[in-house]
C-alpha positions in Angstrom: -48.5 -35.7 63.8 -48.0 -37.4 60.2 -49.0 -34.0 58.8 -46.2 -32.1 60.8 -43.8 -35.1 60.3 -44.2 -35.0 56.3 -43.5 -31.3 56.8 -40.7 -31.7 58.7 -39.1 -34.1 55.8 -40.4 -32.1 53.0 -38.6 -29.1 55.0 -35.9 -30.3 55.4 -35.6 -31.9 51.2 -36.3 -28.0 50.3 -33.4 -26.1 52.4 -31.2 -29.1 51.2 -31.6 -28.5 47.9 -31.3 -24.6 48.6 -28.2 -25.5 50.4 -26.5 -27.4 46.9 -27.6 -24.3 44.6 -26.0 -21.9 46.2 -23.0 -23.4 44.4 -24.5 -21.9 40.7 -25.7 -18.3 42.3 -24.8 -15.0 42.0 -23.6 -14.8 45.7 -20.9 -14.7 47.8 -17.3 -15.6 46.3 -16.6 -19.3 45.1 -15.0 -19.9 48.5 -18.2 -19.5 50.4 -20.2 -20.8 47.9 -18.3 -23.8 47.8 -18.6 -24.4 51.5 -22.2 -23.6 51.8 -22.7 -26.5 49.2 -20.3 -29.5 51.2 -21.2 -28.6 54.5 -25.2 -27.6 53.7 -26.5 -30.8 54.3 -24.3 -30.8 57.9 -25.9 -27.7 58.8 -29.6 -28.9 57.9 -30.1 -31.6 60.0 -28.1 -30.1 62.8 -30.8 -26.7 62.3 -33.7 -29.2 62.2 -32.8 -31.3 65.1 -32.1 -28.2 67.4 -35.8 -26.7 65.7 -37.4 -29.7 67.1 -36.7 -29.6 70.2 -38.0 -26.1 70.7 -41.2 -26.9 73.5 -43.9 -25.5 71.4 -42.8 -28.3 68.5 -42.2 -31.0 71.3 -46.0 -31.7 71.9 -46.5 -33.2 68.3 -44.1 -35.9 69.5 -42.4 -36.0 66.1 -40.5 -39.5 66.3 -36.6 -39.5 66.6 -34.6 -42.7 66.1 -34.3 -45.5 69.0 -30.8 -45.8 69.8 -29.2 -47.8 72.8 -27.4 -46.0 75.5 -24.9 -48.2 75.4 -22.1 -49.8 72.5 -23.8 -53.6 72.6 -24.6 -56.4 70.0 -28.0 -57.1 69.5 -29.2 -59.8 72.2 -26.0 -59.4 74.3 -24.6 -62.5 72.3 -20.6 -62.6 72.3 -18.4 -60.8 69.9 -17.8 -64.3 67.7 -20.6 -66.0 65.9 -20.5 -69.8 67.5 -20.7 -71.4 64.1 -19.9 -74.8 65.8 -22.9 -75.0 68.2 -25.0 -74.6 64.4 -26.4 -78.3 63.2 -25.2 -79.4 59.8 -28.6 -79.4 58.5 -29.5 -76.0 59.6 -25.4 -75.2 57.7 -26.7 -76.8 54.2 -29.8 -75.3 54.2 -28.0 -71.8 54.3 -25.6 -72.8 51.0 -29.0 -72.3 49.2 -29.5 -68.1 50.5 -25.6 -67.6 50.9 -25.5 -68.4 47.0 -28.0 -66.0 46.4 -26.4 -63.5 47.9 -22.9 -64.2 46.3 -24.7 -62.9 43.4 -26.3 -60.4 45.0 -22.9 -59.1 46.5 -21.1 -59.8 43.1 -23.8 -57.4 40.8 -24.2 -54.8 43.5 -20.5 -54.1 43.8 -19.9 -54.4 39.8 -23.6 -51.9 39.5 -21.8 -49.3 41.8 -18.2 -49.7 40.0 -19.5 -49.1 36.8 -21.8 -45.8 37.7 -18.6 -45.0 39.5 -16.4 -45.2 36.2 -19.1 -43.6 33.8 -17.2 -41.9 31.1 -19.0 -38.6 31.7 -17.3 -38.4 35.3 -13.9 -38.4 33.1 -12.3 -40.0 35.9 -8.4 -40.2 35.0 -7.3 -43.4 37.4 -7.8 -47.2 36.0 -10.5 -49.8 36.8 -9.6 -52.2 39.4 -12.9 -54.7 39.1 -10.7 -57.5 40.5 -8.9 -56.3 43.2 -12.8 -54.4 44.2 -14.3 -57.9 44.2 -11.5 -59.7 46.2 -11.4 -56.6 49.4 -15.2 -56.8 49.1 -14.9 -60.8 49.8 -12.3 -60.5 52.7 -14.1 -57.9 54.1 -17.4 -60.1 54.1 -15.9 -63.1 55.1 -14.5 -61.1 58.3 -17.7 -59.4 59.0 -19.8 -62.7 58.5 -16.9 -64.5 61.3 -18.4 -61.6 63.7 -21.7 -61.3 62.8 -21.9 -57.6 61.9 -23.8 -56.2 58.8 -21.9 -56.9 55.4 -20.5 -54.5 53.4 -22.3 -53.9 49.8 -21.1 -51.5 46.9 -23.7 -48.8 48.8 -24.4 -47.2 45.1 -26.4 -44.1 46.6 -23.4 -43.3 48.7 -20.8 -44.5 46.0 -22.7 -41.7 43.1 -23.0 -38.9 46.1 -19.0 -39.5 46.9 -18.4 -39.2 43.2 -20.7 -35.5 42.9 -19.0 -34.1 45.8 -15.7 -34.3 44.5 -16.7 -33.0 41.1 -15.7 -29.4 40.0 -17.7 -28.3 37.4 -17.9 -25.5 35.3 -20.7 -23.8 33.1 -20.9 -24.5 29.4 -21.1 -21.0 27.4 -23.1 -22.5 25.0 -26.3 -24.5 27.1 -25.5 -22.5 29.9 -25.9 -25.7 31.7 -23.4 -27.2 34.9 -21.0 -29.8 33.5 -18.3 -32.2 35.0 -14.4 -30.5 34.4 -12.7 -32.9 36.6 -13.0 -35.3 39.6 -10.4 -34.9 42.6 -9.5 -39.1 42.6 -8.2 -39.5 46.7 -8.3 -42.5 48.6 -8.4 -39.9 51.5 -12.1 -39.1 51.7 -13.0 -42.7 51.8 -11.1 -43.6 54.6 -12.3 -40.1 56.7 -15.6 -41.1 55.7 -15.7 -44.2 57.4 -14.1 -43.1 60.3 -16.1 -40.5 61.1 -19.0 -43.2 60.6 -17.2 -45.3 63.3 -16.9 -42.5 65.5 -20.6 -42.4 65.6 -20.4 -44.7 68.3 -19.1 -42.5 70.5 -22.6 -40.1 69.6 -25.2 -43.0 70.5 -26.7 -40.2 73.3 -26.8 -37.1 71.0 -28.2 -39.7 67.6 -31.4 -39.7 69.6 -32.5 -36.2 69.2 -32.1 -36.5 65.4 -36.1 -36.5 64.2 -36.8 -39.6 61.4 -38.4 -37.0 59.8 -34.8 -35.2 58.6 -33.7 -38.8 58.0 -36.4 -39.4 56.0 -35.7 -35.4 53.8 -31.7 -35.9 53.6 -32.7 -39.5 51.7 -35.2 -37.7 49.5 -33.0 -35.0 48.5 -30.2 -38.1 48.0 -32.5 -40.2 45.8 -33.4 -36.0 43.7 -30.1 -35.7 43.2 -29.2 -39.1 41.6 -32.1 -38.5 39.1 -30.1 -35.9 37.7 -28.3 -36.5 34.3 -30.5 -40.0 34.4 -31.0 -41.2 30.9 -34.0 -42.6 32.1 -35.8 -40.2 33.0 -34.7 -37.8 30.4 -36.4 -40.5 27.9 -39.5 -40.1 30.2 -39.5 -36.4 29.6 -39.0 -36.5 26.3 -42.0 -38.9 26.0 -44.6 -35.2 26.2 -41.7 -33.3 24.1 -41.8 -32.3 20.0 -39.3 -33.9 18.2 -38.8 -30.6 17.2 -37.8 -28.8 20.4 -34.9 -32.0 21.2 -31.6 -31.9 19.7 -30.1 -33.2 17.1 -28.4 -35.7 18.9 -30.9 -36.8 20.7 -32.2 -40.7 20.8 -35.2 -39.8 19.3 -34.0 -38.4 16.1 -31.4 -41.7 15.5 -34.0 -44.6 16.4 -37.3 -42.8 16.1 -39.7 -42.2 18.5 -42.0 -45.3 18.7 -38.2 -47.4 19.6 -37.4 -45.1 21.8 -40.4 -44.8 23.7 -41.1 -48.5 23.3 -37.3 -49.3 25.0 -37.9 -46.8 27.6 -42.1 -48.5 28.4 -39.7 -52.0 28.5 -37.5 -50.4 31.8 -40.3 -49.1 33.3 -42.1 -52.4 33.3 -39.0 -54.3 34.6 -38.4 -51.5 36.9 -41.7 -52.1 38.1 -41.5 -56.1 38.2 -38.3 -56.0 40.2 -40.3 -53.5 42.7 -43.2 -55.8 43.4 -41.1 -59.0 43.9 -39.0 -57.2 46.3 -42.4 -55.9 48.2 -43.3 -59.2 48.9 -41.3 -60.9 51.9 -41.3 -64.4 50.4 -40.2 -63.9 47.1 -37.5 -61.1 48.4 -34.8 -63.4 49.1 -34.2 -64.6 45.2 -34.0 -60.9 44.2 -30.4 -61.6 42.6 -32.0 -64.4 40.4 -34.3 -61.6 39.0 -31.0 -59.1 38.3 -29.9 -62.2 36.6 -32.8 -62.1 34.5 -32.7 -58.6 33.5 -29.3 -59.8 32.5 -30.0 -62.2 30.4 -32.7 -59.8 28.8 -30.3 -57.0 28.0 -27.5 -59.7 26.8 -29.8 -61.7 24.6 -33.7 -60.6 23.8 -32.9 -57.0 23.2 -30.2 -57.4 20.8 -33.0 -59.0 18.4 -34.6 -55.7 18.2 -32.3 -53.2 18.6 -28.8 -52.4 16.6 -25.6 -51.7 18.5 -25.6 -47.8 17.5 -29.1 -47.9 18.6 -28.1 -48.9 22.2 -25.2 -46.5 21.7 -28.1 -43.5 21.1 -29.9 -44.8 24.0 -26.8 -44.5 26.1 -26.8 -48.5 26.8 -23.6 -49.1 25.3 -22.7 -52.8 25.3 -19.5 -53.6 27.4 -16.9 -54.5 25.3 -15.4 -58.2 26.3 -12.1 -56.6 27.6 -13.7 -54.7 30.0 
């Protein structure tokens, strides 16, 4: 069963990613192509479900998700949190966590903003970082009165949003895909989420979608975010010739050994924040170690590396009026 779950997922990742390239091909007319790359993903897991239910496939018992038959809270508890039946101990022990998560909520939210507002998405509308941060607290503070899960700046979701309402064009010159313009509507936001809440109303038809497909859709979400990141390019570029990258690449403005030694640097703290989040103890000050990233970009790295250097590296410092 793992063996035909894994290819279920894997499956499922590959005619994903077949659906998004149509986009770039040689067939059909930019009409169809375009809808074969928004509604692909649709189409894949609706394919996949229906697949495993065929009775030949149904004796490998690939798992499906566990949902209730019925629109309830979890433990039948009432709609309103009784926060005056909580002692005042129990109260001041959770300042210490809800803290925590203040700045958890608070670096999340400016993390997904500032991906968000990335130059290269040319986005034409202004920042709103305030008026972000003060609907994210309302919102919180109402969902925290009710006891339903908070809101965060979702930065997988927030990127994907982004890349689906990019139209791009092809560069004569590289031949490579890049980012004309970015359709800015509130519109899609708000249809998102209420198609999310209709879900409710889908609790008896959720249960014949395989984890499996979950699990592939997620894959092919985390592939596609790795595209255009600097990161990884760095990480590439560690097996390249200096000779084969461009002119403008970080390699020829801060040398290799910088380079390579800056990009060894995130790996290690990409690593670090990876193992204190694996372990269940330590999880819950996870904001205190974005803080100390933080505090490494703001104030150790500087020591080694010039402001045009972070510019070449695409780590640009935020200016103090943004």
């Amino acid at each position: 069963m793992p063996f035909v779950a894994l290819s279920v997922a894997l499956g499922t990742f590959w005619m994903t990613l077949k659906t998004q390239a149509v986009r770039t091909s040689i067939y059909f007319n930019d009409k169809v192509r375009t809808g074969i790359k928004n509604f692909g993903p649709v189409a894949v897991i609706i394919f996949a479900s229906l697949f495993n239910q065929i009775p030949a496939l149904k004796k490998f018992g690939v798992p499906t998700l566990s949902v209730s038959n019925t629109f309830q809270l979890a433990g039948g508890r009432d709609f309103l949190v009784p926060f005056m039946m909580i002692p005042h101990h129990v109260k001041l022990l959770c300042s210490l966590p809800a803290m925590l998560l203040t700045s958890l909520f608070f670096m999340d939210q400016n993390i997904s903003v500032r991906v968000v507002n990335n130059p290269e998405n040319k986005l034409k509308k202004g920042e709103a970082y305030n008026l972000d941060m003060v609907a994210l607290g309302l919102i919180t503070g109402a969902l925290s009165v009710v006891g339903l899960p908070w809101m965060c700046g979702a930065t997988v979701q927030s990127v994907n949003h982004v890349k689906a309402m990019t139209r791009t064009k092809i560069n004569e010159e590289t031949g490579e895909e890049e980012v004309n313009d970015v359709i800015e509507t509130r519109l899609t936001g708000f249809v998102i989420h209420a198609l999310i809440a209709s879900t409710i109303f889908l609790l008896p038809l959720l249960k014949f979608l395989p984890i499996p497909v979950v699990s592939g859709v997620f894959l092919y979400l985390g592939r596609k975010l790795m595209t255009g990141n600097t990161f990884l390019q760095r990480v590439k570029a560690i097996f390249i010739s200096s000779e084969n990258l461009p002119d403008d690449h970080p390699v020829h403005i801060v040398g290799r050994r910088k380079m390579n030694g800056y990009t060894i640097l995130q790996f290690l703290c990409l690593y670090g924040i990876f193992a204190f989040k694996q372990c269940s103890q330590t999880a819950i000050f996870f904001p205190s170690v974005i803080g100390v990233l933080m505090m490494i970009r703001g104030f150790v790295l500087p020591k080694f590396f010039s402001e045009p250097e972070f510019i070449a590296l695409k780590d640009e410092t935020p200016k103090k009026d943004q």
